[in-house]
C-alpha positions in Angstrom: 0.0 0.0 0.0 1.2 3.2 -0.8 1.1 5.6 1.9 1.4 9.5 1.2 1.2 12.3 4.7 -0.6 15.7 4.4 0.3 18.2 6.9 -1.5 19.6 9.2 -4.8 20.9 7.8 -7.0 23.7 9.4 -8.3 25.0 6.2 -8.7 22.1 4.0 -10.9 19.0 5.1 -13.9 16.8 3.1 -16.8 17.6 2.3 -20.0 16.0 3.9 -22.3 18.4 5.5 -23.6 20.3 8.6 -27.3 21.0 8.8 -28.6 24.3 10.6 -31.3 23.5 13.1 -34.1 23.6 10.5 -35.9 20.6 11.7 -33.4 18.6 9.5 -32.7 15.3 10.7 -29.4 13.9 11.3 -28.4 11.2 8.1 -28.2 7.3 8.5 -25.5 5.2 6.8 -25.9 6.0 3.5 -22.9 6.7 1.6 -22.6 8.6 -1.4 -19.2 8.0 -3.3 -17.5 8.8 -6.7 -15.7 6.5 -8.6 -12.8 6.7 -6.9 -14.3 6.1 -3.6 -14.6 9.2 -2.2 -17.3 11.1 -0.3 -19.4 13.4 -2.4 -20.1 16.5 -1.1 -23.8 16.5 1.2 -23.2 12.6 1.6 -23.8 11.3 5.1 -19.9 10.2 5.4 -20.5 6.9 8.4 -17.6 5.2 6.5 -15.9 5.5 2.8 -14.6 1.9 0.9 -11.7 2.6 -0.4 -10.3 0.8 -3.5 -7.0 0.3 -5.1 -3.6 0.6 -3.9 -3.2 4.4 -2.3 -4.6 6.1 1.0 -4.0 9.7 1.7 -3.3 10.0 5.3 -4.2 13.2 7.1 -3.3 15.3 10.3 -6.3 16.8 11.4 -6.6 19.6 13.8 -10.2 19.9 15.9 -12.2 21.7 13.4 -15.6 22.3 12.8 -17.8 23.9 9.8 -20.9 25.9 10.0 -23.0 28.2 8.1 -19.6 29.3 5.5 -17.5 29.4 8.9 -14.8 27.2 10.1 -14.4 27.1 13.9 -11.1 25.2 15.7 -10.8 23.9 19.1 -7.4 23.9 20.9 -5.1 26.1 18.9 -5.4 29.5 19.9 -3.9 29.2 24.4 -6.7 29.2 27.2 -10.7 29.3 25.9 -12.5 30.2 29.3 -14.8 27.7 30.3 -18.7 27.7 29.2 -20.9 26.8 32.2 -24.0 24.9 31.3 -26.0 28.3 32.0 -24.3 29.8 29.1 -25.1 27.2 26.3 -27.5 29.0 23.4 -30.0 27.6 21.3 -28.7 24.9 18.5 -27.3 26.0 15.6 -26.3 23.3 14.1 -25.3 19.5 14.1 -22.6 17.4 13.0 -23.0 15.2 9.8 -19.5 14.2 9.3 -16.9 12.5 11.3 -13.9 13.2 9.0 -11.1 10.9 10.8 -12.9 8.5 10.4 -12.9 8.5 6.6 -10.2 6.8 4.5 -9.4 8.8 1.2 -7.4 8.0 -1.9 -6.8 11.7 -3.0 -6.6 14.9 -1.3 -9.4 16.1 0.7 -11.1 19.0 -1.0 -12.3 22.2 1.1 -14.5 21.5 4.0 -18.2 21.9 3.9 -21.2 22.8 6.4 -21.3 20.1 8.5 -17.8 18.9 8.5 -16.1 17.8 11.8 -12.4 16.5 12.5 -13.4 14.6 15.7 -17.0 15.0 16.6 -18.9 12.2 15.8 -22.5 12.4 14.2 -25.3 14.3 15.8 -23.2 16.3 18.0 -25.0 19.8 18.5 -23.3 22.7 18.5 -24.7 25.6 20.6 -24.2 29.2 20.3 -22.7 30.8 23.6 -24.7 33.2 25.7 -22.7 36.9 24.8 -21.5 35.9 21.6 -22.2 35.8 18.0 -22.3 32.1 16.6 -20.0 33.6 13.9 -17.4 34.2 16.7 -17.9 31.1 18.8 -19.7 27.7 18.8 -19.6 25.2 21.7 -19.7 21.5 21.5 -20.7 19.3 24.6 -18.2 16.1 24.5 -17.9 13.8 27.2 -19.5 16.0 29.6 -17.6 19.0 28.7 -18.6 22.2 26.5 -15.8 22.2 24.0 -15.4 26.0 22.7 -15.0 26.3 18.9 -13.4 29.7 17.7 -14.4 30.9 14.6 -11.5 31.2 12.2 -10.2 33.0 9.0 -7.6 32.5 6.1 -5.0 35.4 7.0 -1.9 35.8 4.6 -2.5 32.2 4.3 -2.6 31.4 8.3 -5.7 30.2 9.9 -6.3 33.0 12.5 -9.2 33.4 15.6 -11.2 36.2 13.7 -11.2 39.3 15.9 -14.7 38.7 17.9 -14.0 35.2 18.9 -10.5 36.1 20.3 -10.3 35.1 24.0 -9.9 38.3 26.3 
């Protein structure tokens, strides 16, 4: 088997799909591929055959897409806590669990719906005293998980200013 590494990727990931709390349920098991066993973009993403000889292997960071935005976990120093008290409305939910995918060629850009790490279903919440294009939160494991909203800068995913920690 050939194996080929991609670096770290913050602003590349697959494409699947995150639906805004629209009454939308969350997809079953259904996979939509091409022909070369990739996802299709909108697919429910549970798992990806692969065929032939090559996997892309990929280094991903704890990301999350949502409404055009893409929000990372864990790279930007200390994210003050979010008590239970300060969880929003849903405004979204995960539809793809990207590590667990297996690709043969590089992952295209990521899509609404998208998630390195959190599995299917997950809801993300807007936090009370900020815009849900500034911050998201994630309840994993018993623990709100605060997702800061990020932009291409010069080429660098950066915190955009409003999501910031202060």
């Amino acid at each position: 088997m050939k194996r080929v590494v991609i670096g770290l990727v913050v602003l590349s990931a697959a494409g699947c799909g995150i639906a805004g709390d629209h009454g939308n349920n969350v997809p079953g098991s259904e996979v939509s591929t091409t022909s070369s066993g990739n996802p299709q973009r909108g697919s429910a993403c549970r798992t990806t055959p692969t065929t032939g000889d090559s996997t892309i292997m990929v280094d991903w960071v704890d990301m999350v897409q949502l409404h055009g935005v893409q929000y990372v976990s864990g790279l930007d120093g200390s994210v003050p806590a979010v008590a239970p008290n300060q969880l929003g409305p849903v405004v979204g939910r995960v539809q793809c669990q990207l590590n667990v995918l297996r690709f043969q060629t590089e992952p295209g850009p990521a899509v609404d719906g998208d998630a390195a790490f959190l599995p299917i279903g997950t809801e993300l919440h807007a936090i009370r005293g900020y815009q849900p294009t500034c911050r998201v939160v994630a309840r994993v494991g018993g623990v709100n998980r605060v997702y800061l909203a990020h932009a291409d800068v010069d080429g660098v995913s950066t915190p955009v200013p409003c999501a910031k920690p202060t």
